[in-house]
C-alpha positions as CSV (number, residue, x, y, z in Angstrom):
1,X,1.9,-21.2,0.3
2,X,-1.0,-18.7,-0.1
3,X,-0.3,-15.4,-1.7
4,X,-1.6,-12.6,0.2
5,X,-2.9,-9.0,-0.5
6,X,-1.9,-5.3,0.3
7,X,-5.1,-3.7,0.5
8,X,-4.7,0.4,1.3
9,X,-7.5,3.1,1.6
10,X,-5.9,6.5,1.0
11,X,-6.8,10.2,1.5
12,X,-3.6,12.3,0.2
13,X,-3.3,15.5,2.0
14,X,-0.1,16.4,0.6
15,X,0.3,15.4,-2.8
16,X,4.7,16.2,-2.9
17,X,4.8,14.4,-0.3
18,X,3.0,11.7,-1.2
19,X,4.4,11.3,-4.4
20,X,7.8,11.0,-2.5
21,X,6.2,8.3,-0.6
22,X,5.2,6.0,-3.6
23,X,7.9,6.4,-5.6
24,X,9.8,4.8,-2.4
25,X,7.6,2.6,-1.7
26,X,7.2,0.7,-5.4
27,X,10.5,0.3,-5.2
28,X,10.2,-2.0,-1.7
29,X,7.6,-3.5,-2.7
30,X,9.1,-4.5,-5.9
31,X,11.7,-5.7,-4.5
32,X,9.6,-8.1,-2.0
33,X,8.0,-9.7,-4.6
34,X,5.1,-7.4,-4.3
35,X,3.0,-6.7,-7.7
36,X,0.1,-4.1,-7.7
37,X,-3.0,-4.8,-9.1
38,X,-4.9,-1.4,-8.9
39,X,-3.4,1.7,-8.0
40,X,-5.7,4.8,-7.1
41,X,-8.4,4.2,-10.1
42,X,-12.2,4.8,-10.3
43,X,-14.1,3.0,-7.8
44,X,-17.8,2.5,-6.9
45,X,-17.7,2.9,-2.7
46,X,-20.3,0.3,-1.4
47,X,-20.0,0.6,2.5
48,X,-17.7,2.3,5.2
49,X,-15.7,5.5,4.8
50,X,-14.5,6.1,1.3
51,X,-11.3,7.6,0.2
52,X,-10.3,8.6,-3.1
53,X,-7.3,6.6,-3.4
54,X,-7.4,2.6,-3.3
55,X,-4.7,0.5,-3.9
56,X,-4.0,-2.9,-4.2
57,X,-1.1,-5.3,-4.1
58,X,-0.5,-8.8,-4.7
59,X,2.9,-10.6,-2.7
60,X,3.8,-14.3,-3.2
61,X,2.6,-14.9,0.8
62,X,1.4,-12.8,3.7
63,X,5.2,-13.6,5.1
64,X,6.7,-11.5,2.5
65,X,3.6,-8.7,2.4
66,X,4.7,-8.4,6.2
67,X,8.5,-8.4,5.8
68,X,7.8,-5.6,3.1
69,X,6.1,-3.8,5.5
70,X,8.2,-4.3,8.2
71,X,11.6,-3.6,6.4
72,X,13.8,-0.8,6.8
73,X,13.2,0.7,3.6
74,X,9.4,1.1,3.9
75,X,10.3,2.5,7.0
76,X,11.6,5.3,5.3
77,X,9.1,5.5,2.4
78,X,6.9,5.9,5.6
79,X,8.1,8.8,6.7
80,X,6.9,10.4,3.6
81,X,3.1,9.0,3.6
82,X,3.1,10.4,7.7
83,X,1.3,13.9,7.7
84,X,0.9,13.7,4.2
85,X,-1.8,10.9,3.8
86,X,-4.6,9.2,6.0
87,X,-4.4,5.6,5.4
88,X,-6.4,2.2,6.8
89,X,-3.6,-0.6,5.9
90,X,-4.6,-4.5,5.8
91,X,-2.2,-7.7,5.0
92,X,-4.8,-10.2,3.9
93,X,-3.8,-14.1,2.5
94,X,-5.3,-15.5,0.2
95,X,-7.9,-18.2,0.5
């Protein structure tokens, strides 16, 4: 089975919030097999809208990136990123 990738483009707009947010969410996506391979660090926009805040995650299928996204405790990691953060969100397998 393919692995798959949690690709986010981030704008923080409230940083307590936000922070409340990851420290949530690493701990889902942890625990769905989930492994980040960049996290918010300097990047060279190409094309589109850029954000300052990219992030990265590698899961062992787009099955499990889903299931982590979908489960009840992102759910309430999400309620910290909503209002505090605009965000463009793609599941991607691998090829």
């Amino acid at each position: 089975m393919p692995q798959a990738f949690w690709i986010a483009h981030v704008t923080v707009t409230d940083d307590a919030a936000y922070a409340r947010y990851a420290a949530l969410a690493l701990e889902v996506i942890t625990a769905h097999g989930g492994c980040f391979l960049a996290r918010g660090g300097p990047a060279i926009q190409k094309e589109g809208r850029a954000h300052p805040r990219n992030v990265v995650a590698v899961f062992p299928s787009l099955e499990a990136a889903n299931a982590c996204y979908e489960s009840d405790g992102y759910k309430q990691a999400m309620t910290h990123a909503v209002g505090a953060s605009e965000r463009d969100l793609v599941l991607v397998e691998a090829s």
